[in-house]
N, CA, C and O atoms as a CHARMM CRD file, in Angstrom:
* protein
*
  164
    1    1 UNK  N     -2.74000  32.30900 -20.13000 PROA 1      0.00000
    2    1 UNK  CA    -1.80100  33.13600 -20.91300 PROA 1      0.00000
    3    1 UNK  C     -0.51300  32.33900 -21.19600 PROA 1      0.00000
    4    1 UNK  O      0.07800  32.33400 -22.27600 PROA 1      0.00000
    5    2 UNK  N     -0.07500  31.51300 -19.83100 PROA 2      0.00000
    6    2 UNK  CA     1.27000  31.20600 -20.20100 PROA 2      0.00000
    7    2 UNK  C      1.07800  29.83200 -21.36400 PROA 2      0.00000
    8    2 UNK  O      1.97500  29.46900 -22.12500 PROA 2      0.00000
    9    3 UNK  N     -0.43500  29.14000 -21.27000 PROA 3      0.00000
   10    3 UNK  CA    -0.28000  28.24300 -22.59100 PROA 3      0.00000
   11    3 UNK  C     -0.03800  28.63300 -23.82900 PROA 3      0.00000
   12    3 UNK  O      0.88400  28.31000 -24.57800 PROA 3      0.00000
   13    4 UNK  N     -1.50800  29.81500 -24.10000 PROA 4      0.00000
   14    4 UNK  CA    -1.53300  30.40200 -25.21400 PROA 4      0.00000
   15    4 UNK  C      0.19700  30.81700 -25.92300 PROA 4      0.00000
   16    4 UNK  O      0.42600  30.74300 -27.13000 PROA 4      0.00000
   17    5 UNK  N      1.23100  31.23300 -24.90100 PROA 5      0.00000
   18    5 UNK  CA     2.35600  31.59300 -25.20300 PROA 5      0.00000
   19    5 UNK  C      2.82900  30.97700 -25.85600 PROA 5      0.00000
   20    5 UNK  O      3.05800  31.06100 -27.06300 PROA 5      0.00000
   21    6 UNK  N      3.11700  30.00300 -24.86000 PROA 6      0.00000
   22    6 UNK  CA     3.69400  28.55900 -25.10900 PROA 6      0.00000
   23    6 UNK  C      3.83600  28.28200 -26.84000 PROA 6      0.00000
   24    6 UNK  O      4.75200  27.95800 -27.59500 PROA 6      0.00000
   25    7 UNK  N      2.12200  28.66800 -27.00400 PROA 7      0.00000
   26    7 UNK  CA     1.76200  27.50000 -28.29300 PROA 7      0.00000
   27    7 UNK  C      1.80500  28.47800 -29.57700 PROA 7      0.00000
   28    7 UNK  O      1.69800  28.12100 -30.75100 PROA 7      0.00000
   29    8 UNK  N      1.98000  29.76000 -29.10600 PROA 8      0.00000
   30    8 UNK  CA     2.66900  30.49900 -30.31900 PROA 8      0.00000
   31    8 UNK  C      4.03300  30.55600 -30.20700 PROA 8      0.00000
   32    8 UNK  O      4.74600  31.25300 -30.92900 PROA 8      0.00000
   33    9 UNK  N      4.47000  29.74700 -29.20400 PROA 9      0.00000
   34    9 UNK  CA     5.93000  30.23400 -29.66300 PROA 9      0.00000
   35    9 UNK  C      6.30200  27.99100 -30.35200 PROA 9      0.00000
   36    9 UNK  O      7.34400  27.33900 -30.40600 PROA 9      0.00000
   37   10 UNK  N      5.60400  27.81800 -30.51800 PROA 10     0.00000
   38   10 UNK  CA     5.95300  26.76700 -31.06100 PROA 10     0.00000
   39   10 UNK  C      5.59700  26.38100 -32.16500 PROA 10     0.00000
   40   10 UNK  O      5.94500  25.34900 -32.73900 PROA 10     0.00000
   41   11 UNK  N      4.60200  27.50800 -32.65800 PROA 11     0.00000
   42   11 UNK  CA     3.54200  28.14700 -34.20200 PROA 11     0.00000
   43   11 UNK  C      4.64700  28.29500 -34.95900 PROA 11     0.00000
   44   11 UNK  O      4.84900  27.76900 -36.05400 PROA 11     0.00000
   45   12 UNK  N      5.75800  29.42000 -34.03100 PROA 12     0.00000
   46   12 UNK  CA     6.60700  30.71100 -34.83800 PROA 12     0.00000
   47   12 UNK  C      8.06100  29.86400 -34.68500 PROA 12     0.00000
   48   12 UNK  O      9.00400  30.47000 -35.19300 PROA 12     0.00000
   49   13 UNK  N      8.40300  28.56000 -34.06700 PROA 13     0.00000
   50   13 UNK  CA     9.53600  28.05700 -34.35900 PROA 13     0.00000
   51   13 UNK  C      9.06400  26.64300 -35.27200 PROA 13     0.00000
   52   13 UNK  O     10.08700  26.14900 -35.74400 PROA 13     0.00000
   53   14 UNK  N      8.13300  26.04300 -35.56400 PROA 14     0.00000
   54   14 UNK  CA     7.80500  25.41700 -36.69100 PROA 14     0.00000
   55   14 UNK  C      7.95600  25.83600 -38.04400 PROA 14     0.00000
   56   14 UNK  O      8.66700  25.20100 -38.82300 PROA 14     0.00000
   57   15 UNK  N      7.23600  27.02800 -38.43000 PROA 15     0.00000
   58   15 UNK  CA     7.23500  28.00700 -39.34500 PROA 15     0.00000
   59   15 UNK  C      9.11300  28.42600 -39.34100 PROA 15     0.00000
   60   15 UNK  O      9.45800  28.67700 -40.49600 PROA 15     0.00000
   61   16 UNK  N     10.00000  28.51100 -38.58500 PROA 16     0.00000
   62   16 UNK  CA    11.13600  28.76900 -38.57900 PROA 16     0.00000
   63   16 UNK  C     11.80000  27.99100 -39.04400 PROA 16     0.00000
   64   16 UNK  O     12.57800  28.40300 -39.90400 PROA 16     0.00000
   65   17 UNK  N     11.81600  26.53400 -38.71100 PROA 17     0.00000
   66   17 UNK  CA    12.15700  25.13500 -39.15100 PROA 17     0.00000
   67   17 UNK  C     11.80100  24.62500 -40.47200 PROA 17     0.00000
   68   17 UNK  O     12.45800  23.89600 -41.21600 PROA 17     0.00000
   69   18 UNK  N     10.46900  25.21500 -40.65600 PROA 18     0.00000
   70   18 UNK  CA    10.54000  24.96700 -42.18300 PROA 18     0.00000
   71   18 UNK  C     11.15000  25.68700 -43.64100 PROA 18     0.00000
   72   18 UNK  O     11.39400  25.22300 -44.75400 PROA 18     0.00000
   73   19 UNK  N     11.29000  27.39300 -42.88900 PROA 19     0.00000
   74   19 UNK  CA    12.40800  28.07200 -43.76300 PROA 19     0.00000
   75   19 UNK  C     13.35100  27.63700 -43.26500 PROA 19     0.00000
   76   19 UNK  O     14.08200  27.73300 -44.25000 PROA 19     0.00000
   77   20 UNK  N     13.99000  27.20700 -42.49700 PROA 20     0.00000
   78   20 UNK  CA    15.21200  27.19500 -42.35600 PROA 20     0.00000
   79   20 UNK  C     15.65200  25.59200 -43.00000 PROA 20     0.00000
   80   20 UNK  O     16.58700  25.44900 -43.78800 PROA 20     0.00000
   81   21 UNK  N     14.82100  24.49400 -42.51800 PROA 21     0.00000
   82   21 UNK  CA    15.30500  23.54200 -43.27800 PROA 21     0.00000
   83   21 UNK  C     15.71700  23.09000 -44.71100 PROA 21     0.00000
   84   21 UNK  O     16.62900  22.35700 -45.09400 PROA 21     0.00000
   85   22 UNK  N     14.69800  23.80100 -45.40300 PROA 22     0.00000
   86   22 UNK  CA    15.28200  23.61200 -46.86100 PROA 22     0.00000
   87   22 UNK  C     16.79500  24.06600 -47.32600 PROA 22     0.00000
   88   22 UNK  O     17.52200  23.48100 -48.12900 PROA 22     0.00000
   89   23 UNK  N     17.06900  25.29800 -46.57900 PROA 23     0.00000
   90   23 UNK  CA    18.41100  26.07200 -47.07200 PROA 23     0.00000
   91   23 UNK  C     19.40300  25.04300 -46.10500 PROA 23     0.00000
   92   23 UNK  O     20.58400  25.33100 -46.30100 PROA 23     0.00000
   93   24 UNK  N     19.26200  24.08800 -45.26300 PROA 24     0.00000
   94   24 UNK  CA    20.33000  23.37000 -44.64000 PROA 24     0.00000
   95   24 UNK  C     20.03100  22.11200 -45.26100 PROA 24     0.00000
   96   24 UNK  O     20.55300  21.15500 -44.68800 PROA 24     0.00000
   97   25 UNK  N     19.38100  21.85800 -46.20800 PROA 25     0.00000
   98   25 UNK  CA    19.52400  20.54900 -46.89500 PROA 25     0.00000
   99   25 UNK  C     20.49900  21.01500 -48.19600 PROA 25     0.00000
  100   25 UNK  O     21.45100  20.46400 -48.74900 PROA 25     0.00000
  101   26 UNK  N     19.95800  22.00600 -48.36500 PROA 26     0.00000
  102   26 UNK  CA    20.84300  22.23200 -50.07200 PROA 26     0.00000
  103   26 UNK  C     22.10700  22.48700 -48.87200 PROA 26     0.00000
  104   26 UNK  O     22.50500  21.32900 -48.74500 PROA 26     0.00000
  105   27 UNK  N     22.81500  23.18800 -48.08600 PROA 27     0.00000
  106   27 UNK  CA    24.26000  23.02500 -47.87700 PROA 27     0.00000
  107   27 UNK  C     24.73500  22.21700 -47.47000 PROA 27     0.00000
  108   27 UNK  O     25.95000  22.11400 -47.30100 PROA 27     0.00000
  109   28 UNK  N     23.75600  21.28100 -47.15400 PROA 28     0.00000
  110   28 UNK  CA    24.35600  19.90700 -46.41300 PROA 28     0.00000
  111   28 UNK  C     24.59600  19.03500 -48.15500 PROA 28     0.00000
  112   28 UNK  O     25.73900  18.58100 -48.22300 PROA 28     0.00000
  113   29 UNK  N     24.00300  18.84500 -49.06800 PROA 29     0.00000
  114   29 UNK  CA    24.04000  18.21600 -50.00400 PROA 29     0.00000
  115   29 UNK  C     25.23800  19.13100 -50.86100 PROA 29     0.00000
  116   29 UNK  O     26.05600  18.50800 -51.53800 PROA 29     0.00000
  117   30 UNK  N     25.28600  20.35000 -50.80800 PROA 30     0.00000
  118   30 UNK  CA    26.58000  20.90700 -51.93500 PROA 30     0.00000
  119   30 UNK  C     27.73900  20.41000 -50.65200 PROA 30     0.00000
  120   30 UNK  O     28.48200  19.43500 -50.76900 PROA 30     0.00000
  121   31 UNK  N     27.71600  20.83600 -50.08400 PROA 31     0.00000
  122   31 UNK  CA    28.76900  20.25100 -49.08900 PROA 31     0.00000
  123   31 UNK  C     29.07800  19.26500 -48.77700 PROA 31     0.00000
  124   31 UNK  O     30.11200  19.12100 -48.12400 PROA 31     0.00000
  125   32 UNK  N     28.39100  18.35400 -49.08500 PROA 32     0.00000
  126   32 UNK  CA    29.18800  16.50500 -48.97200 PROA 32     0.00000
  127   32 UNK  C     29.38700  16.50800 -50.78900 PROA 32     0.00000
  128   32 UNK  O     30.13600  15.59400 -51.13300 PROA 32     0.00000
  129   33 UNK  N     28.97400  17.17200 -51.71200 PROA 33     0.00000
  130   33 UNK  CA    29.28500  17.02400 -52.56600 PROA 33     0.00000
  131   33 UNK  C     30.88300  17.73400 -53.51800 PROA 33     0.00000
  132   33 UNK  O     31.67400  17.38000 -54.39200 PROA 33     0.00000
  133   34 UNK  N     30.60500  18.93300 -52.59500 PROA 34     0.00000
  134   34 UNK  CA    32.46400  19.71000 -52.29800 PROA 34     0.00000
  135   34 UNK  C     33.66300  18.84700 -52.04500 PROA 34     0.00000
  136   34 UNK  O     34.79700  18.78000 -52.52000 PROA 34     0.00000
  137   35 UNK  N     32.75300  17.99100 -50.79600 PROA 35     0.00000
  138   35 UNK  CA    33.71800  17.09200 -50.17100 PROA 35     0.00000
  139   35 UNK  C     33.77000  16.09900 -50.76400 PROA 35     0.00000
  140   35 UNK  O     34.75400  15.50500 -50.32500 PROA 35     0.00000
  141   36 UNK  N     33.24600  15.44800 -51.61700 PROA 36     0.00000
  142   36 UNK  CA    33.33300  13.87600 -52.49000 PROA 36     0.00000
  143   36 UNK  C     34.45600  14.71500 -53.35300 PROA 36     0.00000
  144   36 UNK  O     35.57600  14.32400 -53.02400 PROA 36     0.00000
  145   37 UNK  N     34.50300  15.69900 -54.30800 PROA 37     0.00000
  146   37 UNK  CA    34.72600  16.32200 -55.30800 PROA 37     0.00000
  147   37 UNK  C     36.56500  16.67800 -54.62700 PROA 37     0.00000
  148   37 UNK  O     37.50500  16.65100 -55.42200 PROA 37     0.00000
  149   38 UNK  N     36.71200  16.87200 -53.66200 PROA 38     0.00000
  150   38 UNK  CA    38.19700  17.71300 -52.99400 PROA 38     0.00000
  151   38 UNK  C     38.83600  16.10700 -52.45800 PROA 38     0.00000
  152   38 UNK  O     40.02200  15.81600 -52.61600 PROA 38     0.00000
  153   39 UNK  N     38.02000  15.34800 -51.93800 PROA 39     0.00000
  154   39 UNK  CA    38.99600  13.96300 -50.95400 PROA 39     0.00000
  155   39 UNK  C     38.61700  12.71100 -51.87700 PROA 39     0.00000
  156   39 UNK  O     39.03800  11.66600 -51.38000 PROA 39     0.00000
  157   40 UNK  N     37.97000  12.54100 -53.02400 PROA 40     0.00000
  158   40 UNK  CA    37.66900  11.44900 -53.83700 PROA 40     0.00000
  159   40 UNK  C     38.81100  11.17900 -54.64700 PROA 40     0.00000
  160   40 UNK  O     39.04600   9.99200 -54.87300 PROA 40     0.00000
  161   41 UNK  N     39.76100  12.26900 -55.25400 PROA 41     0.00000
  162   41 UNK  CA    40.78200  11.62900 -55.68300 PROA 41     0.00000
  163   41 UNK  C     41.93000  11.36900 -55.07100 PROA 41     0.00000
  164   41 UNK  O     42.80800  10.73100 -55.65100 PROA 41     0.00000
C-alpha cells in the first residue's frame, strides 16, 4: 500500500508540474521582460 501511494502521489505531482510549469515560464519571461523594459534605460 505504502508503494502504491507513494507512486500516485508522484503520478499527481508530475501532472502538477506540468500545469504549473508552463504558466511560470510565461511569468518568468514577461517578467525579465518588464524588467529589461523599467532598468534598460
Amino acid at each position: 500500500m505504502a508503494t502504491k501511494g507513494g507512486t500516485d502521489n508522484a503520478v499527481m505531482l508530475s501532472v502538477q508540474v506540468r500545469q504549473v510549469a508552463p504558466s511560470i515560464d510565461g511569468k518568468r519571461s514577461s517578467n525579465g521582460a518588464s524588467i529589461c523594459n523599467e532598468y534598460g534605460d
